[in-house]
Biopython code that builds the backbone (N, CA, C, O; Angstrom):
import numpy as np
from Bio.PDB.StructureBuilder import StructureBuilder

atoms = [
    (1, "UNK", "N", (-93.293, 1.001, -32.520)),
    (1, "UNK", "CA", (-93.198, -0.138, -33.414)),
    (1, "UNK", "C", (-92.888, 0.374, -34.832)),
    (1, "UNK", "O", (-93.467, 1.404, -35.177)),
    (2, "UNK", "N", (-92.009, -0.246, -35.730)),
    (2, "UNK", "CA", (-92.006, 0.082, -36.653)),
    (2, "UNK", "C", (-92.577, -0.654, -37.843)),
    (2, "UNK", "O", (-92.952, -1.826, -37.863)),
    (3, "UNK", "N", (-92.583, 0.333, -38.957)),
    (3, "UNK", "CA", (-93.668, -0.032, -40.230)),
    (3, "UNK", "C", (-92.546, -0.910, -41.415)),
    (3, "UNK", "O", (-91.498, -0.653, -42.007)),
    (4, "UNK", "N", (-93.523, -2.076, -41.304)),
    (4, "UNK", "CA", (-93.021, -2.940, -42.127)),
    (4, "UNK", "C", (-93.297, -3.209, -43.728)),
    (4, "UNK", "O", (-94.447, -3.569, -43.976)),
    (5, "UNK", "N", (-92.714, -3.128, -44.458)),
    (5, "UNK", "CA", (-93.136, -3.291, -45.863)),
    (5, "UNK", "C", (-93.420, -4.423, -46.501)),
    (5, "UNK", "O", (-92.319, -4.974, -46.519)),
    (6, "UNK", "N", (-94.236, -5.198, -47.085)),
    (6, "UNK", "CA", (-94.781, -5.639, -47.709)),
    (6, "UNK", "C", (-93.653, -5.850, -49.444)),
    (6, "UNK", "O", (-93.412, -5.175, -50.445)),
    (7, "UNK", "N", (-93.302, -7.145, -48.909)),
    (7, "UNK", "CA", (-92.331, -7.506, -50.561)),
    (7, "UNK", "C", (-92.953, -7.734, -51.832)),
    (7, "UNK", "O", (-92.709, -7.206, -52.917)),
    (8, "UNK", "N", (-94.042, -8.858, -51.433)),
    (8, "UNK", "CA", (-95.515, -9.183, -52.370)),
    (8, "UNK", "C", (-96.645, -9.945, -51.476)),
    (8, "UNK", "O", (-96.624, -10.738, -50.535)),
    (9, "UNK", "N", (-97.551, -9.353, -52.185)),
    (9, "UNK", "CA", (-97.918, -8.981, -53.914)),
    (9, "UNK", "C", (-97.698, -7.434, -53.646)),
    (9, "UNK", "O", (-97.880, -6.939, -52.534)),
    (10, "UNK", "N", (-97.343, -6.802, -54.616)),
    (10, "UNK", "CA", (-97.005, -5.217, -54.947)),
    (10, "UNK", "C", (-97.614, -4.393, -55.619)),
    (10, "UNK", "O", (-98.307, -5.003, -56.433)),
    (11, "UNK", "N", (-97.750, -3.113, -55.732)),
    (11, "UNK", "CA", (-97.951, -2.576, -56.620)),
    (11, "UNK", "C", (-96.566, -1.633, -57.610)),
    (11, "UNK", "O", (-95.673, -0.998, -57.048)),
    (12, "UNK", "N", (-96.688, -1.746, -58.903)),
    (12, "UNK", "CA", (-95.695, -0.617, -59.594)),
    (12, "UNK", "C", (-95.866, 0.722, -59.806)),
    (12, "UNK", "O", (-96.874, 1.141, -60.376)),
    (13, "UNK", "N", (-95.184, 1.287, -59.497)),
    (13, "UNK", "CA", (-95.288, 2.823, -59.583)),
    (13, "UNK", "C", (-96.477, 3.196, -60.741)),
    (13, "UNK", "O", (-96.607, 2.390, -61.662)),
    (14, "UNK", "N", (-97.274, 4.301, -60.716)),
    (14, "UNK", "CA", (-98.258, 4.940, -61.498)),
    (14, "UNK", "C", (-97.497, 6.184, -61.665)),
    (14, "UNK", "O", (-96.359, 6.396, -61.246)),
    (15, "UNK", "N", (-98.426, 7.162, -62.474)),
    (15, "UNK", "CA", (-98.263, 8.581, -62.777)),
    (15, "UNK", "C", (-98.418, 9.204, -61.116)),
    (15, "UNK", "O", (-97.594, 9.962, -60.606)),
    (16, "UNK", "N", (-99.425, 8.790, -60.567)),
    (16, "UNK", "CA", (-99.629, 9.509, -59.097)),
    (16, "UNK", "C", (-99.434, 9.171, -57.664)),
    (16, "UNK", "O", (-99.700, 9.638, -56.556)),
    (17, "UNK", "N", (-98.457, 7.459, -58.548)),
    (17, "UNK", "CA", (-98.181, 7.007, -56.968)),
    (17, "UNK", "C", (-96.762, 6.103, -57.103)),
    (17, "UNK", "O", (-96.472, 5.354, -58.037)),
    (18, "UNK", "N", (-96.047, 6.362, -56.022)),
    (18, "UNK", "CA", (-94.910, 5.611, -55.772)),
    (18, "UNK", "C", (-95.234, 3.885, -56.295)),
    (18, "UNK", "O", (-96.183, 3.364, -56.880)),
    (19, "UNK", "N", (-94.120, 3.434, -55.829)),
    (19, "UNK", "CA", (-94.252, 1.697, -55.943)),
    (19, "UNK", "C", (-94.680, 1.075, -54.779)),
    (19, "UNK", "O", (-94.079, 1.792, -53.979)),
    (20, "UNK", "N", (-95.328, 0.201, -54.031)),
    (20, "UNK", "CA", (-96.251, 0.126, -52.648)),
    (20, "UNK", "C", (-94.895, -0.534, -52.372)),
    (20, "UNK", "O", (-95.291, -1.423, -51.619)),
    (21, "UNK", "N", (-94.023, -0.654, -52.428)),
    (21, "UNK", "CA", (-92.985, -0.601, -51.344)),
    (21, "UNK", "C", (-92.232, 0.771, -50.964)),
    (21, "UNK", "O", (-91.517, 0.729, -49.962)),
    (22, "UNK", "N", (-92.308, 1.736, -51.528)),
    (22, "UNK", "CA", (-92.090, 3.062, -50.899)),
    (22, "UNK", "C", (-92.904, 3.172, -50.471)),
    (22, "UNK", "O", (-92.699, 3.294, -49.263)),
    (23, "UNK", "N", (-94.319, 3.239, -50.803)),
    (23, "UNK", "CA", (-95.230, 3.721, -50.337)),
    (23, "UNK", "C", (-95.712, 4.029, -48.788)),
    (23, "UNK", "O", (-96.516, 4.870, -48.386)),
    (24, "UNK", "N", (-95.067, 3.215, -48.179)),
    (24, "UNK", "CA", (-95.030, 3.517, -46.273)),
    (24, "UNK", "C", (-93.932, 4.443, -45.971)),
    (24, "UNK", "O", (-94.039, 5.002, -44.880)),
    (25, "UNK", "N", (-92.762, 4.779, -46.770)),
    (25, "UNK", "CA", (-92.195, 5.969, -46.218)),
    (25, "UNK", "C", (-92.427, 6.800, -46.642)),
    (25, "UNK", "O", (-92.304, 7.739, -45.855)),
    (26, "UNK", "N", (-92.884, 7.192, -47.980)),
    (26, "UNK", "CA", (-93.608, 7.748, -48.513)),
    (26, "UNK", "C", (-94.729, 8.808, -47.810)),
    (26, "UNK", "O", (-94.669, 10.034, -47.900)),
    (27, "UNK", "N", (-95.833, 7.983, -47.040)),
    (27, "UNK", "CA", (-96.819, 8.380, -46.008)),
    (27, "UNK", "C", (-95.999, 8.531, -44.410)),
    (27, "UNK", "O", (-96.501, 8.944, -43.364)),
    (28, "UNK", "N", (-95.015, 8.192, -44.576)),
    (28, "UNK", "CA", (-94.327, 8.167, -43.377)),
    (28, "UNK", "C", (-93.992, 9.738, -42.975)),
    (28, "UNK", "O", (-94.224, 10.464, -42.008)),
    (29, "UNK", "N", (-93.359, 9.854, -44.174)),
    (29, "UNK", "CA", (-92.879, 11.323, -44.752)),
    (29, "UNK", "C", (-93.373, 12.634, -44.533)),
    (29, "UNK", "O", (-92.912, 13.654, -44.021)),
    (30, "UNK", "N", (-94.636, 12.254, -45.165)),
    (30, "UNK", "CA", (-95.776, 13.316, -45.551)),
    (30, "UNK", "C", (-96.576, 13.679, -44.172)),
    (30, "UNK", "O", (-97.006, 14.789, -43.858)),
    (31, "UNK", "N", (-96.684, 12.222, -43.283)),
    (31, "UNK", "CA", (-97.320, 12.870, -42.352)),
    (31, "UNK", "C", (-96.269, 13.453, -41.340)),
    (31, "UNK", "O", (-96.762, 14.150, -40.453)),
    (32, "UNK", "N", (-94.945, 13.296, -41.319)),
    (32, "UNK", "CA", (-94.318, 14.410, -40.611)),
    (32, "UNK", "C", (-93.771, 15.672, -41.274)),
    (32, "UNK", "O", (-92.810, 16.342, -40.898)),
    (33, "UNK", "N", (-94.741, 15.915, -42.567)),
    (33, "UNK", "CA", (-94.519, 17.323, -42.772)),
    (33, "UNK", "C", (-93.726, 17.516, -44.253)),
    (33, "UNK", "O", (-93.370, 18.636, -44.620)),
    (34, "UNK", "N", (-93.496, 16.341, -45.039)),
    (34, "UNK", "CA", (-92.446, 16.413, -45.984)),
    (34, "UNK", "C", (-93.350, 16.668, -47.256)),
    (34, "UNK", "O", (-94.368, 16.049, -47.567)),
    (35, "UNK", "N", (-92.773, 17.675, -47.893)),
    (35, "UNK", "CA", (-93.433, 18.225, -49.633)),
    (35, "UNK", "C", (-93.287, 17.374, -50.611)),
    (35, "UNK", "O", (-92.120, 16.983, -50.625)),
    (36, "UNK", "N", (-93.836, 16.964, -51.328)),
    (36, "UNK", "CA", (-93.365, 16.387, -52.684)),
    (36, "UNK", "C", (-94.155, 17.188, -54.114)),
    (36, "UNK", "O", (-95.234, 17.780, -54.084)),
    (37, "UNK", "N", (-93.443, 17.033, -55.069)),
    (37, "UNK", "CA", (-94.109, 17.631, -56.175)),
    (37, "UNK", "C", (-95.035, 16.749, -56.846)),
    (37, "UNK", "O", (-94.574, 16.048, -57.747)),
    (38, "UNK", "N", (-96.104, 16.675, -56.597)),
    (38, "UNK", "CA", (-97.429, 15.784, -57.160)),
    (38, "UNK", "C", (-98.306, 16.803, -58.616)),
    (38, "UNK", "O", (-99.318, 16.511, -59.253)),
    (39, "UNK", "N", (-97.302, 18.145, -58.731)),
    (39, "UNK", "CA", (-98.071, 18.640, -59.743)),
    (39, "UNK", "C", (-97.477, 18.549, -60.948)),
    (39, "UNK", "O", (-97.947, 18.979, -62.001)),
    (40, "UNK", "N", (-95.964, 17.731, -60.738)),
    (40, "UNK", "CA", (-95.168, 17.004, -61.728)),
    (40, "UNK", "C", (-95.619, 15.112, -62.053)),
    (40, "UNK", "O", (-95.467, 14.484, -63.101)),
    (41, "UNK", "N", (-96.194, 14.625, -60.712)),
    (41, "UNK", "CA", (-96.461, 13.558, -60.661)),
    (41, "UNK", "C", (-94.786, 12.555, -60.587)),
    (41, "UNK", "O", (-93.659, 13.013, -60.400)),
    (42, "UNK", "N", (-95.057, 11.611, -60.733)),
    (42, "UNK", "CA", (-94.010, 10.154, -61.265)),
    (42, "UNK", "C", (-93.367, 10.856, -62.479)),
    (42, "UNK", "O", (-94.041, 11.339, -63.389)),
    (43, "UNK", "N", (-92.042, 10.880, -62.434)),
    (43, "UNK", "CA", (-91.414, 11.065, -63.460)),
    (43, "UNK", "C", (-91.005, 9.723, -64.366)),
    (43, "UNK", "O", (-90.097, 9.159, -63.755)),
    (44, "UNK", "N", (-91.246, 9.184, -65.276)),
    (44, "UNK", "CA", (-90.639, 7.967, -65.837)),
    (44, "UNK", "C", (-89.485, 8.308, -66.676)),
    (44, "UNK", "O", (-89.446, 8.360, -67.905)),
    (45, "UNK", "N", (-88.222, 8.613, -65.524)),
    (45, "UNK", "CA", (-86.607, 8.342, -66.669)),
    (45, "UNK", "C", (-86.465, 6.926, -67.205)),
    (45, "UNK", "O", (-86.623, 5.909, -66.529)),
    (46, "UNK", "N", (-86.130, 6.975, -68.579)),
    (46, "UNK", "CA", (-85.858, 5.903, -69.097)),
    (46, "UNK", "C", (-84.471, 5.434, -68.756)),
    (46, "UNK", "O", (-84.138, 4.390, -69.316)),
    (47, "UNK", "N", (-83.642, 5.963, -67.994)),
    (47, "UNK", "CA", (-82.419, 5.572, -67.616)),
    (47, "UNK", "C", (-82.299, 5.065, -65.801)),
    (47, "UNK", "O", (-81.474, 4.281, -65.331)),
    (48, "UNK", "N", (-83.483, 5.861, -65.003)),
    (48, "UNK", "CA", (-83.582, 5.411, -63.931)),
    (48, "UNK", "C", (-84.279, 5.285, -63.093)),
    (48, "UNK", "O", (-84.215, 5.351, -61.866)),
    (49, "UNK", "N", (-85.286, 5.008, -64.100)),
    (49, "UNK", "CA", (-86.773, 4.283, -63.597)),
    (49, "UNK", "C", (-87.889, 5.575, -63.156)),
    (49, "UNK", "O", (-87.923, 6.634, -63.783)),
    (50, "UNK", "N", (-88.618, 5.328, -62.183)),
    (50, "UNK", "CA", (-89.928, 6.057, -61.836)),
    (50, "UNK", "C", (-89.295, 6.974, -60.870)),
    (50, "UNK", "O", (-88.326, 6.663, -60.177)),
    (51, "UNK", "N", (-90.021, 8.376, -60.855)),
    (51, "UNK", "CA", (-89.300, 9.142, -59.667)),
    (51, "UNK", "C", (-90.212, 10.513, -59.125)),
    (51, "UNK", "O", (-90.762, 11.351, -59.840)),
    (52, "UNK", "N", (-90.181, 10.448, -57.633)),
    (52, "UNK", "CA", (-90.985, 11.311, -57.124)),
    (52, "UNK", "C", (-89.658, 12.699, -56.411)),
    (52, "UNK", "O", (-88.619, 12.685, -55.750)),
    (53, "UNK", "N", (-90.503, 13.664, -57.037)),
    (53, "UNK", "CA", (-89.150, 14.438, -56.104)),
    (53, "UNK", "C", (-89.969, 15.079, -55.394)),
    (53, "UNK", "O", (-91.068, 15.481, -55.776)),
    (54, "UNK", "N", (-89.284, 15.283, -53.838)),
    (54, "UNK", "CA", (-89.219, 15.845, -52.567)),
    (54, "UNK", "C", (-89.135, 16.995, -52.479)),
    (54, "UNK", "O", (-87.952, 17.325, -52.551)),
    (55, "UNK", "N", (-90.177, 18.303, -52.282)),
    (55, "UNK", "CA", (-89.848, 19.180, -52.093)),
    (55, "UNK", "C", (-88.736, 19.948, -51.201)),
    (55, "UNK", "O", (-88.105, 21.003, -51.274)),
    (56, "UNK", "N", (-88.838, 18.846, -50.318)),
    (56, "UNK", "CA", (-88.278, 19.290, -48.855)),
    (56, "UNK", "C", (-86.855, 18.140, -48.658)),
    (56, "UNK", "O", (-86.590, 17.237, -49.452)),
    (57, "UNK", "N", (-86.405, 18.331, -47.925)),
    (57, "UNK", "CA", (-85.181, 17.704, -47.294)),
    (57, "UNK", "C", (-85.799, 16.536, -46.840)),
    (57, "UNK", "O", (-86.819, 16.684, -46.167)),
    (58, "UNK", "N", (-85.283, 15.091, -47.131)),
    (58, "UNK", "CA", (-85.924, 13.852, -46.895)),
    (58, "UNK", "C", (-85.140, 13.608, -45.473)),
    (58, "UNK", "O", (-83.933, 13.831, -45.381)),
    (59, "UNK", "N", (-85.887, 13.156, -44.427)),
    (59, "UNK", "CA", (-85.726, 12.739, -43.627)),
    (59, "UNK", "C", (-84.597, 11.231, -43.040)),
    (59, "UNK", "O", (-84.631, 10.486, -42.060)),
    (60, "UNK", "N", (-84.044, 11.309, -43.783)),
    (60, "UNK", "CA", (-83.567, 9.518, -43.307)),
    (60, "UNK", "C", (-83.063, 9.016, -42.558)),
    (60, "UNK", "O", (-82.516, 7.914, -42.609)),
    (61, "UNK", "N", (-83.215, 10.241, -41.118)),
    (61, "UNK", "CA", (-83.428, 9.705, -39.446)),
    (61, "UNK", "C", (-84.334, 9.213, -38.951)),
    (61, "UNK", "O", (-84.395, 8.586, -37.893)),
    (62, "UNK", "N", (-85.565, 9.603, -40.110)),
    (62, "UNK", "CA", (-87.157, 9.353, -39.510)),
    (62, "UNK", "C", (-87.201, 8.412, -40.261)),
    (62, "UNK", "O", (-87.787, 7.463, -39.741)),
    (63, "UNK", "N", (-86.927, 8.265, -41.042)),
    (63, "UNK", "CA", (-86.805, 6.443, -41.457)),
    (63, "UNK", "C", (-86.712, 5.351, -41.435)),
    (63, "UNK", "O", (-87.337, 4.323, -41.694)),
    (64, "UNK", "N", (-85.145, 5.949, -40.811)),
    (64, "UNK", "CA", (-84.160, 4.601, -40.323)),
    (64, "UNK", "C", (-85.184, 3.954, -38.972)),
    (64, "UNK", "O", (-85.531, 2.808, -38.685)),
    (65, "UNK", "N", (-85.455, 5.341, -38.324)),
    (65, "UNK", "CA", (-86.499, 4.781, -36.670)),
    (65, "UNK", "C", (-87.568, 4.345, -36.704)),
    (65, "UNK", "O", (-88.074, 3.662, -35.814)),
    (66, "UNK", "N", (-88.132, 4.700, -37.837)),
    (66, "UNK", "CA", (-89.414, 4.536, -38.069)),
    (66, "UNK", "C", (-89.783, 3.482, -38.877)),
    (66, "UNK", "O", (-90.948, 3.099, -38.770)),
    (67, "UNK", "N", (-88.765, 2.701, -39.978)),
    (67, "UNK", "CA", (-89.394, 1.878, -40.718)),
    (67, "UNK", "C", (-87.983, 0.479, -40.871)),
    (67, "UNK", "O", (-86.758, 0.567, -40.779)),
    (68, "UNK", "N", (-88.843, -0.628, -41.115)),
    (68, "UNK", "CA", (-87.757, -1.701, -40.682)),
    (68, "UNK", "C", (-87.695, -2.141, -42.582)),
    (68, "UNK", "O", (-88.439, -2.864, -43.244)),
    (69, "UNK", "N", (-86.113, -1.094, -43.094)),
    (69, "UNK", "CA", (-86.231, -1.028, -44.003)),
    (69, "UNK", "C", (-85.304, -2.072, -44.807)),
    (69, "UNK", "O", (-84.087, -2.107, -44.624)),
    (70, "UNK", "N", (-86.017, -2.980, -45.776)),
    (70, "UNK", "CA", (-85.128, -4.358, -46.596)),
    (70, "UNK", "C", (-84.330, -3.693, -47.322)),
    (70, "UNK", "O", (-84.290, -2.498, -47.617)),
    (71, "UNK", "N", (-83.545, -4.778, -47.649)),
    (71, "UNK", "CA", (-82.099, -4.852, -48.347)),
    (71, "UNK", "C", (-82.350, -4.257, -49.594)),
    (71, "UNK", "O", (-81.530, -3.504, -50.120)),
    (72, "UNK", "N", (-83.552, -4.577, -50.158)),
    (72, "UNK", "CA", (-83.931, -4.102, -51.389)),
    (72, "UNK", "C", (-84.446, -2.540, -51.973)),
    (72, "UNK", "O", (-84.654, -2.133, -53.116)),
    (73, "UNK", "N", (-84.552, -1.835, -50.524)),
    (73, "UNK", "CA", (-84.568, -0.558, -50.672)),
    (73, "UNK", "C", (-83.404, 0.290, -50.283)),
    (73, "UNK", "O", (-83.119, 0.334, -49.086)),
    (74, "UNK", "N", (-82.686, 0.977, -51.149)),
    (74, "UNK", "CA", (-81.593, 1.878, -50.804)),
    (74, "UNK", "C", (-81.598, 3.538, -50.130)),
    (74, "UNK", "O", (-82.170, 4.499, -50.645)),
    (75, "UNK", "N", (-81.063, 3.543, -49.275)),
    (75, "UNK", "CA", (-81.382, 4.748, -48.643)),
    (75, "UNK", "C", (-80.065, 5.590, -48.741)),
    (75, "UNK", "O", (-79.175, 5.314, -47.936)),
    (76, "UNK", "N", (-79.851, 6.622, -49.680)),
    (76, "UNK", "CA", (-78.729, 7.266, -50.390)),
    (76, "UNK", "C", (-78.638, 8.682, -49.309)),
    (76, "UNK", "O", (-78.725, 9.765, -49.889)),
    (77, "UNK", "N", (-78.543, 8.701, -48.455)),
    (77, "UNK", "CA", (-78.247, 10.036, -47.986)),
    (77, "UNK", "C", (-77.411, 10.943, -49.170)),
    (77, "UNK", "O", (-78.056, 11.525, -50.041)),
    (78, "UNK", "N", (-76.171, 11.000, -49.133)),
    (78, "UNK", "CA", (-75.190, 11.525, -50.118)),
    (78, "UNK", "C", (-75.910, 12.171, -50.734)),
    (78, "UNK", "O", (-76.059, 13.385, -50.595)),
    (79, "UNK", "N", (-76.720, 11.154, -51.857)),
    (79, "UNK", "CA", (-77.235, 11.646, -53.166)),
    (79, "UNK", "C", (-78.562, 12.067, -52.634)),
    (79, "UNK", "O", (-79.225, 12.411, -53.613)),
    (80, "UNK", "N", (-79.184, 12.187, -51.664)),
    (80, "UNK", "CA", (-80.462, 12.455, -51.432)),
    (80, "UNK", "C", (-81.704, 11.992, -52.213)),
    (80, "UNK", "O", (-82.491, 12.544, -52.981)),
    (81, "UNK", "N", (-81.534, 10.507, -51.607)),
    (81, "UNK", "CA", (-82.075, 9.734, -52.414)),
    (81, "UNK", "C", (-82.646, 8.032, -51.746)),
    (81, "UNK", "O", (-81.979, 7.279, -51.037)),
    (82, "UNK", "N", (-84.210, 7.788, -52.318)),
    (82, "UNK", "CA", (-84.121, 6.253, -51.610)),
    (82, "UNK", "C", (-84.662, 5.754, -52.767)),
    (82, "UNK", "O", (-85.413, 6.340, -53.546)),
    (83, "UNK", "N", (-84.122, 4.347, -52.849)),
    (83, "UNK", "CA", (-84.273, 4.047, -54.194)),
    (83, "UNK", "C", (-85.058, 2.625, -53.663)),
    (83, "UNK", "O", (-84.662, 2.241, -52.563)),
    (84, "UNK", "N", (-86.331, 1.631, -54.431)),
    (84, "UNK", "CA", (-86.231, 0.393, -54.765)),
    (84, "UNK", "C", (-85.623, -0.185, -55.918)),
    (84, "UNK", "O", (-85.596, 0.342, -57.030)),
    (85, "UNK", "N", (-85.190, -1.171, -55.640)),
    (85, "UNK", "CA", (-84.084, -2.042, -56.459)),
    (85, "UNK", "C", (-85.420, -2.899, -57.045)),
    (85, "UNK", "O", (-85.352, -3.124, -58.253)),
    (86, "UNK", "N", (-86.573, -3.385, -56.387)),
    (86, "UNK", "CA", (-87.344, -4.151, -57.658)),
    (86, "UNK", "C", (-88.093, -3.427, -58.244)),
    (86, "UNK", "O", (-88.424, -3.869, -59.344)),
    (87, "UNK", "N", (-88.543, -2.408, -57.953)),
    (87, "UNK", "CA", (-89.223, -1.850, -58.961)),
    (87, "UNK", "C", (-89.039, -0.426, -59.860)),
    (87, "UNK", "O", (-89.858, 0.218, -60.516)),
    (88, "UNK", "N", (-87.740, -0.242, -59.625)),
    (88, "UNK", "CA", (-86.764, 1.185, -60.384)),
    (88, "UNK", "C", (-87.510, 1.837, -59.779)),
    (88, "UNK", "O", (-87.652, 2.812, -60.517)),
    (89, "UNK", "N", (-88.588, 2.124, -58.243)),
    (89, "UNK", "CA", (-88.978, 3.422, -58.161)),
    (89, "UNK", "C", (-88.421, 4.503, -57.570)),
    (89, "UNK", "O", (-88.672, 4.147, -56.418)),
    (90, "UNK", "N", (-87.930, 5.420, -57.449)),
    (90, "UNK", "CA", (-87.382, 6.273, -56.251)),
    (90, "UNK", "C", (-88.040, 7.356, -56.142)),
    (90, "UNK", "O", (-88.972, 7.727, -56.855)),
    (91, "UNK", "N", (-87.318, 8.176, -54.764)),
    (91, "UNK", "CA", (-88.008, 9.186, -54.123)),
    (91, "UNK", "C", (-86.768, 10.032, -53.904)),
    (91, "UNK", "O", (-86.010, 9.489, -53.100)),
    (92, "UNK", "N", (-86.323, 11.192, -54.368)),
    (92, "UNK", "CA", (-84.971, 12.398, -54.547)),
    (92, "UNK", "C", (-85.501, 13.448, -53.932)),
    (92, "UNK", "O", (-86.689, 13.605, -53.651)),
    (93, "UNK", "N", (-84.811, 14.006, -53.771)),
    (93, "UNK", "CA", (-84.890, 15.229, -53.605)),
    (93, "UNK", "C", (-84.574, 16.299, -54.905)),
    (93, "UNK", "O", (-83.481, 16.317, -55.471)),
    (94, "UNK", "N", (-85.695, 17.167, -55.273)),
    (94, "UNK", "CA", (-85.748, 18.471, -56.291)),
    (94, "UNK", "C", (-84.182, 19.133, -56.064)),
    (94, "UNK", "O", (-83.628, 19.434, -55.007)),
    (95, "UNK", "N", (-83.647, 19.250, -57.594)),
    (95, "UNK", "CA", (-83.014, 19.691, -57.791)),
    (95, "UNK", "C", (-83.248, 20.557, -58.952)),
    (95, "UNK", "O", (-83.431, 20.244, -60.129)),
    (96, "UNK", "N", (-83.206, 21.689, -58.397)),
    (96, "UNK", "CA", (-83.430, 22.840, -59.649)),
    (96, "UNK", "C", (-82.183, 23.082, -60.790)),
    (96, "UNK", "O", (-81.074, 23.592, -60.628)),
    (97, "UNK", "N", (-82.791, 22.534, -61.958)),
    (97, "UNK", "CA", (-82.048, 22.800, -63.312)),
    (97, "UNK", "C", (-82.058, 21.296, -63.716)),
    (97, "UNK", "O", (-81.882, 21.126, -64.922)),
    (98, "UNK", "N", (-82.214, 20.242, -63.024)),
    (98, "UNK", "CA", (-81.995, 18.936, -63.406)),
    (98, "UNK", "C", (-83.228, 18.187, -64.646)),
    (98, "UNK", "O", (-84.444, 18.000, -64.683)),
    (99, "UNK", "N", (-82.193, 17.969, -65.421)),
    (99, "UNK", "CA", (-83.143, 17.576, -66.520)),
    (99, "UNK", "C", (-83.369, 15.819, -66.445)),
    (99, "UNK", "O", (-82.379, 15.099, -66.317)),
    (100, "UNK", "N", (-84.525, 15.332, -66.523)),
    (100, "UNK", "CA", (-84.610, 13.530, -66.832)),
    (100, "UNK", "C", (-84.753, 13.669, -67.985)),
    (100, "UNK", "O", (-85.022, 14.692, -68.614)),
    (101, "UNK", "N", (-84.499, 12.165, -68.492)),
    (101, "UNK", "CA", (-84.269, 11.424, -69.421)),
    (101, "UNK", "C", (-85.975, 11.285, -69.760)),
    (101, "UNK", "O", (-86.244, 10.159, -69.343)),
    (102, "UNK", "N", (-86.689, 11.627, -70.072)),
    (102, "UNK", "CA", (-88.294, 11.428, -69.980)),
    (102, "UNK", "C", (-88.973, 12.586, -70.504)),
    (102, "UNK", "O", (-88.692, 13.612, -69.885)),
    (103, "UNK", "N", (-89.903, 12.752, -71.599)),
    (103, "UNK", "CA", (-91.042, 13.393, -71.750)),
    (103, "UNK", "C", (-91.704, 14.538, -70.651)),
    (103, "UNK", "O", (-92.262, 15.586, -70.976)),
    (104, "UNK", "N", (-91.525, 14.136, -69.550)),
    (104, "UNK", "CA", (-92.220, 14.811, -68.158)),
    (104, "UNK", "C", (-90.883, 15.373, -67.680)),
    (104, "UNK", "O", (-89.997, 14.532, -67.830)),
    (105, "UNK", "N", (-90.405, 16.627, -67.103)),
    (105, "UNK", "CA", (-89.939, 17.212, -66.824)),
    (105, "UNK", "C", (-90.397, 17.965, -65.555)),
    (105, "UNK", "O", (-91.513, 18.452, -65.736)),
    (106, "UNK", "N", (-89.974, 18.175, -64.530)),
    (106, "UNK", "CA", (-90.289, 19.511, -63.570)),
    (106, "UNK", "C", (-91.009, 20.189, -63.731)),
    (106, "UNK", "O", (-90.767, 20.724, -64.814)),
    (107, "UNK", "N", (-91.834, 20.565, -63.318)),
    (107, "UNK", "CA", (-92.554, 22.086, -63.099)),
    (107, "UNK", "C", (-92.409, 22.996, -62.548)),
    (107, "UNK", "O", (-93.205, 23.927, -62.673)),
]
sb = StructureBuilder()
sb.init_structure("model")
sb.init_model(0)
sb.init_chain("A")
sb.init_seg("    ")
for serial, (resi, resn, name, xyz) in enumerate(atoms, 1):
    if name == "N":
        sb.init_residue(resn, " ", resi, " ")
    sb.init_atom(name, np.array(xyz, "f"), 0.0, 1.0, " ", f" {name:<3s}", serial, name[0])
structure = sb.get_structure()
């Protein structure tokens, strides 16, 4: 069966947590093994919203099967990338040398 997301009521991204509409692939992720950098936390770019980066190679086979994902979430293979459209949050993949638009930077 797959995991359904929740449109509202929501939560918005924090310093230590996605937007609760990522938030199920998010845990989806993690429990099959996927890294994220939590010692950078939520990045807040002022150009493209909230952002968690992926240590690891994001899955978005285990996704697609696993989660019955709305129109409103974008799933960027290419760019290695899933984005929500309501709440600017996304989830990338680490790219070393990449600078945001934001105070908080990489570690």
């Amino acid at each position: 069966m797959k995991i359904d997301i929740v449109e509202s009521p929501f939560k918005p991204a924090t310093k230590k947590a996605v937007c609760s509409h990522l938030a199920p692939i998010l845990d989806l992720l993690e429990k099959n093994g996927a890294k994220f950098d939590w010692a950078t936390g939520i990045i807040p770019d002022k150009a493209a919203g909230n952002i968690l980066l992926s240590e690891s190679d994001i899955d978005f086979d285990l996704i697609k099967n696993g989660v019955n994902v709305p129109e409103y979430i974008n799933l960027d293979s290419s760019r290695k990338l899933i984005f929500c459209k309501k709440c600017w949050c996304a989830i990338e993949k680490k790219q070393p040398g990449k600078v945001f638009n934001s105070s908080v930077q990489p570690k």
